[in-house]
C-alpha positions, 0 to 999 in steps of 0.5 A: 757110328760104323759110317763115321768108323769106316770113313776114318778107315777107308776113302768115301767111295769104298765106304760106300761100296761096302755100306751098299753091298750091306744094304742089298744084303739086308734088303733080300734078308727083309725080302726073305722075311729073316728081318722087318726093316733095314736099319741102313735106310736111316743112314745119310747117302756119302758124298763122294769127292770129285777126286776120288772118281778117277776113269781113264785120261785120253792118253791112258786109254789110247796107251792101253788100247795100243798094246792091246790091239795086236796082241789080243784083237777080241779083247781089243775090239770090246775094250773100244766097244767098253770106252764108246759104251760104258758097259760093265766087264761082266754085261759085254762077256755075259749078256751082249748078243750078236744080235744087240748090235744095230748099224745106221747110216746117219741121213744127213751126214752119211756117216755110219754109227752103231747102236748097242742095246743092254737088256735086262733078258738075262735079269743080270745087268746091275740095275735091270733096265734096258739100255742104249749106248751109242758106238762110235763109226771109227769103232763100228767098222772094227766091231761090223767085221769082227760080229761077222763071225758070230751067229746072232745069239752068240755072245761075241765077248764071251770068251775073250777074257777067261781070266776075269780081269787078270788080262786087265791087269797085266795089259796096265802093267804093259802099257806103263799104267797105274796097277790099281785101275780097273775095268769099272774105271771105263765108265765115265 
Protein backbone atom coordinates (compact mmCIF):
# COMPACT_ATOMS: atom_id res chain seq x y z
CA UNK A 1 0.00 0.00 0.00
CA UNK A 2 1.10 3.94 -0.20
CA UNK A 3 1.20 3.85 3.69
CA UNK A 4 3.20 1.03 4.16
CA UNK A 5 5.55 2.30 0.90
CA UNK A 6 5.76 5.53 2.52
CA UNK A 7 6.73 4.29 6.14
CA UNK A 8 9.74 2.60 4.53
CA UNK A 9 10.59 5.55 3.07
CA UNK A 10 9.92 8.52 5.51
CA UNK A 11 9.76 8.54 9.77
CA UNK A 12 5.83 8.30 10.85
CA UNK A 13 5.26 12.04 11.60
CA UNK A 14 6.20 12.90 7.84
CA UNK A 15 3.93 10.26 6.49
CA UNK A 16 1.62 11.60 8.48
CA UNK A 17 1.89 15.34 7.26
CA UNK A 18 1.63 14.12 3.80
CA UNK A 19 -1.24 11.62 4.15
CA UNK A 20 -3.19 14.52 5.84
CA UNK A 21 -2.40 17.23 3.39
CA UNK A 22 -3.65 14.46 0.90
CA UNK A 23 -6.90 14.18 2.92
CA UNK A 24 -7.50 17.96 2.76
CA UNK A 25 -6.91 17.86 -0.69
CA UNK A 26 -9.61 15.22 -1.53
CA UNK A 27 -11.66 16.46 1.28
CA UNK A 28 -12.17 19.98 -0.71
CA UNK A 29 -12.10 17.97 -4.38
CA UNK A 30 -15.33 16.08 -2.71
CA UNK A 31 -16.70 19.49 -1.45
CA UNK A 32 -16.23 20.94 -4.99
CA UNK A 33 -18.14 17.99 -6.27
CA UNK A 34 -14.78 16.51 -8.58
CA UNK A 35 -15.18 13.28 -6.04
CA UNK A 36 -17.82 11.38 -4.09
CA UNK A 37 -15.77 10.09 -1.09
CA UNK A 38 -12.32 10.19 -0.05
CA UNK A 39 -10.64 6.72 -0.21
CA UNK A 40 -8.30 7.91 2.80
CA UNK A 41 -10.94 7.76 5.13
CA UNK A 42 -10.24 3.80 5.24
CA UNK A 43 -6.89 4.39 6.10
CA UNK A 44 -5.61 3.49 9.73
CA UNK A 45 -4.55 6.78 11.82
CA UNK A 46 -0.28 6.54 12.15
CA UNK A 47 0.74 6.23 15.50
CA UNK A 48 3.71 8.46 15.93
CA UNK A 49 6.51 7.42 18.25
CA UNK A 50 7.04 9.60 21.56
CA UNK A 51 10.85 9.97 19.86
CA UNK A 52 9.89 11.56 16.97
CA UNK A 53 8.06 14.41 18.91
CA UNK A 54 10.96 16.55 19.43
CA UNK A 55 10.07 20.69 21.03
CA UNK A 56 12.85 22.72 22.59
CA UNK A 57 14.75 21.40 25.91
CA UNK A 58 14.72 24.21 28.50
CA UNK A 59 18.51 24.99 28.03
CA UNK A 60 17.93 25.24 23.84
CA UNK A 61 14.94 27.69 24.34
CA UNK A 62 16.96 29.96 26.67
CA UNK A 63 20.03 29.47 24.30
CA UNK A 64 18.05 30.49 21.57
CA UNK A 65 16.28 33.19 23.33
CA UNK A 66 19.72 34.59 24.36
CA UNK A 67 20.97 35.67 20.91
CA UNK A 68 18.13 36.73 19.99
CA UNK A 69 17.12 39.03 22.70
CA UNK A 70 19.26 42.05 21.91
CA UNK A 71 19.60 41.59 18.52
CA UNK A 72 16.15 41.53 17.51
CA UNK A 73 13.72 42.74 20.57
CA UNK A 74 10.35 42.35 18.31
CA UNK A 75 11.29 38.90 17.37
CA UNK A 76 12.37 38.17 20.75
CA UNK A 77 9.26 39.38 22.53
CA UNK A 78 6.74 37.09 20.18
CA UNK A 79 9.43 34.22 20.50
CA UNK A 80 8.78 34.36 24.50
CA UNK A 81 4.94 34.95 23.75
CA UNK A 82 5.52 31.69 21.01
CA UNK A 83 7.21 29.61 24.17
CA UNK A 84 4.24 30.78 26.77
CA UNK A 85 1.39 30.39 24.09
CA UNK A 86 2.15 27.67 21.83
CA UNK A 87 0.77 29.82 18.81
CA UNK A 88 1.73 28.89 15.44
CA UNK A 89 4.38 31.26 13.20
CA UNK A 90 2.01 32.24 11.02
CA UNK A 91 -1.49 32.95 13.99
CA UNK A 92 1.10 35.71 15.90
CA UNK A 93 2.46 37.32 12.32
CA UNK A 94 -0.89 37.24 10.91
CA UNK A 95 -3.90 37.03 13.07
CA UNK A 96 -2.90 38.55 16.76
CA UNK A 97 -4.17 41.90 17.33
CA UNK A 98 -2.98 44.35 19.91
CA UNK A 99 -6.19 44.07 20.92
CA UNK A 100 -6.20 40.04 21.69
CA UNK A 101 -3.84 40.73 24.73
CA UNK A 102 -5.69 40.93 27.96
CA UNK A 103 -3.81 41.73 31.39
CA UNK A 104 -5.18 40.86 35.23
CA UNK A 105 -3.90 40.90 38.43
CA UNK A 106 -4.41 37.58 40.28
CA UNK A 107 -6.68 38.51 43.38
CA UNK A 108 -4.79 36.07 45.73
CA UNK A 109 -1.34 36.26 44.66
CA UNK A 110 -1.21 40.16 43.22
CA UNK A 111 0.68 38.69 40.48
CA UNK A 112 0.12 40.13 36.98
CA UNK A 113 -0.71 37.55 34.23
CA UNK A 114 -1.77 37.92 30.45
CA UNK A 115 -4.24 36.18 28.59
CA UNK A 116 -3.87 35.82 24.78
CA UNK A 117 -6.79 35.14 22.60
CA UNK A 118 -6.64 33.36 19.04
CA UNK A 119 -9.74 33.89 17.06
CA UNK A 120 -10.81 32.34 14.13
CA UNK A 121 -12.01 36.34 12.78
CA UNK A 122 -9.77 36.09 10.05
CA UNK A 123 -10.92 31.81 9.24
CA UNK A 124 -6.93 31.50 9.33
CA UNK A 125 -6.06 29.68 12.61
CA UNK A 126 -5.60 25.69 11.52
CA UNK A 127 -8.51 24.52 13.08
CA UNK A 128 -10.76 27.58 13.24
CA UNK A 129 -11.93 27.54 16.79
CA UNK A 130 -10.93 30.47 19.22
CA UNK A 131 -8.34 29.85 21.67
CA UNK A 132 -7.02 31.02 25.07
CA UNK A 133 -3.44 30.79 26.11
CA UNK A 134 -1.93 31.92 29.36
CA UNK A 135 1.12 34.36 29.35
CA UNK A 136 3.60 34.18 31.79
CA UNK A 137 3.93 37.55 34.24
CA UNK A 138 8.00 37.47 33.78
CA UNK A 139 6.58 37.58 29.90
CA UNK A 140 3.68 39.85 30.27
CA UNK A 141 5.88 42.97 31.72
CA UNK A 142 8.18 42.67 28.40
CA UNK A 143 5.29 42.14 26.17
CA UNK A 144 2.79 45.35 28.24
CA UNK A 145 5.80 47.82 27.27
CA UNK A 146 6.31 46.48 23.76
CA UNK A 147 2.14 46.51 22.91
CA UNK A 148 2.45 49.84 23.96
CA UNK A 149 3.42 51.18 20.65
CA UNK A 150 0.48 49.46 18.96
CA UNK A 151 -3.00 50.86 18.33
CA UNK A 152 -5.43 47.84 19.15
CA UNK A 153 -6.17 46.76 15.54
CA UNK A 154 -2.60 46.43 14.46
CA UNK A 155 -0.72 43.28 14.47
CA UNK A 156 2.23 43.67 16.69
CA UNK A 157 4.12 40.61 15.02
CA UNK A 158 3.28 41.28 11.80
CA UNK A 159 6.50 42.47 10.30
CA UNK A 160 8.85 41.08 12.61
CA UNK A 161 9.84 38.16 10.58
CA UNK A 162 9.54 38.99 6.60
CA UNK A 163 11.92 36.14 5.92
CA UNK A 164 9.40 33.70 6.93
CA UNK A 165 11.50 31.64 8.91
CA UNK A 166 14.84 32.51 7.37
CA UNK A 167 15.72 34.53 10.76
CA UNK A 168 14.53 31.31 12.41
CA UNK A 169 16.88 29.38 10.94
CA UNK A 170 19.92 31.48 11.23
CA UNK A 171 19.44 32.41 15.14
CA UNK A 172 19.73 28.21 15.51
CA UNK A 173 22.73 28.43 13.88
CA UNK A 174 23.69 31.27 16.01
CA UNK A 175 22.80 29.91 18.98
CA UNK A 176 24.77 26.30 18.36
CA UNK A 177 21.47 24.36 17.79
CA UNK A 178 20.16 21.73 15.70
CA UNK A 179 19.84 23.44 11.89
CA UNK A 180 16.77 20.84 11.39
CA UNK A 181 14.44 22.49 14.13
CA UNK A 182 11.47 24.57 13.44
CA UNK A 183 9.14 27.00 14.71
CA UNK A 184 6.51 24.39 14.94
CA UNK A 185 8.88 22.64 17.50
CA UNK A 186 7.58 25.34 20.18
CA UNK A 187 4.45 23.79 20.38
CA UNK A 188 4.49 21.42 23.12
Amino acid sequence: SYKSHMLAKYVASTVATKLNSLYGLIEYGKKLGFISSNPLKELDKINIPESEIRTFTDAEKDKLLRVVKDDRPGYYIMLLVAFDTAARFNELTSIVKKSDFRFEVDAKTKVEFGVMSITNRAVRTKNKRNRYTPIRPATVKILKQYLANFNDDDLPFEKVDLSKGVFFKQYLKKAGLDPTYHFHMIRK
